[in-house]
C-alpha positions as CSV (number, residue, x, y, z in Angstrom):
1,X,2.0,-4.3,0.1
2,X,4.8,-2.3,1.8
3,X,8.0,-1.0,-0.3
4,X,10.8,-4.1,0.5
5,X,12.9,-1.8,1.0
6,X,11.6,-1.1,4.5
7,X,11.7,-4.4,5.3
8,X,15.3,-3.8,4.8
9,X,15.3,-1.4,7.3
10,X,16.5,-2.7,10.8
11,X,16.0,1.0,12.8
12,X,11.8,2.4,13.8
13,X,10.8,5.4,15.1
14,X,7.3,4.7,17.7
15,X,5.5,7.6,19.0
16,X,2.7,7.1,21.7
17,X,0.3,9.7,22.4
18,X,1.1,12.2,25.3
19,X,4.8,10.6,25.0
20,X,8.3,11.8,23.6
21,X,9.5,9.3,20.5
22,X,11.9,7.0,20.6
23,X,14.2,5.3,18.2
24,X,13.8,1.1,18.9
25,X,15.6,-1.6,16.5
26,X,13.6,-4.2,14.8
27,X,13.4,-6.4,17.6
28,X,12.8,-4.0,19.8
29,X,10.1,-2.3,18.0
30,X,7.8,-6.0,17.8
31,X,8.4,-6.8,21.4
32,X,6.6,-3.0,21.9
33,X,3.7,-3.7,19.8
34,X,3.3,-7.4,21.5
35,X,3.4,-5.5,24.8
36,X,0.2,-3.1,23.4
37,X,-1.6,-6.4,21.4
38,X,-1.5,-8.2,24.9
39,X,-3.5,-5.2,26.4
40,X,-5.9,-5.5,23.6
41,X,-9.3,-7.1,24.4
42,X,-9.7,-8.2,20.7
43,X,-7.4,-8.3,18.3
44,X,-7.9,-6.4,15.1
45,X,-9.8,-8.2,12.3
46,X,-6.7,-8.4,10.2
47,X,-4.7,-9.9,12.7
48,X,-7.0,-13.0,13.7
49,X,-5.8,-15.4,11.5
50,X,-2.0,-14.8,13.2
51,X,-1.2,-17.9,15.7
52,X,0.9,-15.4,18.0
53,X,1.1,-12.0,19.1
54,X,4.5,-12.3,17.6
55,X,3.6,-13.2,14.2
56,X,0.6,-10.3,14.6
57,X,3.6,-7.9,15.8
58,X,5.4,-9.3,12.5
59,X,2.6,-8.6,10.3
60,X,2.0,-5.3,11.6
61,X,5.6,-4.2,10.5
62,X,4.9,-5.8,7.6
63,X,2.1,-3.9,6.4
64,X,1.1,-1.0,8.9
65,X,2.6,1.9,10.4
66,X,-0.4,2.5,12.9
67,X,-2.1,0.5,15.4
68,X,-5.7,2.5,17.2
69,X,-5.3,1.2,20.9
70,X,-9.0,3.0,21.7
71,X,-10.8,5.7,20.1
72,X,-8.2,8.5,19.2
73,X,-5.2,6.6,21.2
74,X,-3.7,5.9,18.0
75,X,0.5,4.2,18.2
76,X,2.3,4.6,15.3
77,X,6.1,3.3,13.7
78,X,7.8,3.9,10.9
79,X,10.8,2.7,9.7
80,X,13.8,4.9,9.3
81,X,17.5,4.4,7.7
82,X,20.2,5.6,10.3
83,X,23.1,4.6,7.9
84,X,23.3,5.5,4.6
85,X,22.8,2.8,1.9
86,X,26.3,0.9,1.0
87,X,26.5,2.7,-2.9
């Protein structure tokens, strides 16, 4: 199970092979991996049981940082703090 703490976190980096990274909110971040689940032919086996690509997108976020597209096309996200923590 991920650190809560990133769940916390409202700010990802996402990299794409072959492409510069960029810096995406929460939101925006999901609607990015829903937008590479909907070119999947299959889903992954962990994400079957979802009833949306949303809640797959969710779960990713959850409990991954890396999603293989194709044999070494391989996305990935992590969460980062822009602001420091309120002491």
């Amino acid at each position: 199970m991920s650190d809560p703490l990133i769940r916390a976190c409202d700010d990802y980096i996402v990299m794409e092979p072959g492409k510069d990274e960029k810096f995406l909110n929460k939101e925006g971040t999901k609607e990015w991996l829903i937008t590479w689940l909907e070119q999947l032919e299959e889903l992954p086996k962990d994400l079957e049981d979802q009833p949306s690509l949303d809640a797959a997108a969710i779960r990713l976020l959850d409990t991954a940082c890396d999603l293989e597209i194709k044999p070494g096309f391989i996305l990935q996200w992590f969460a980062v703090r822009l602001d420091p923590p309120n002491p």
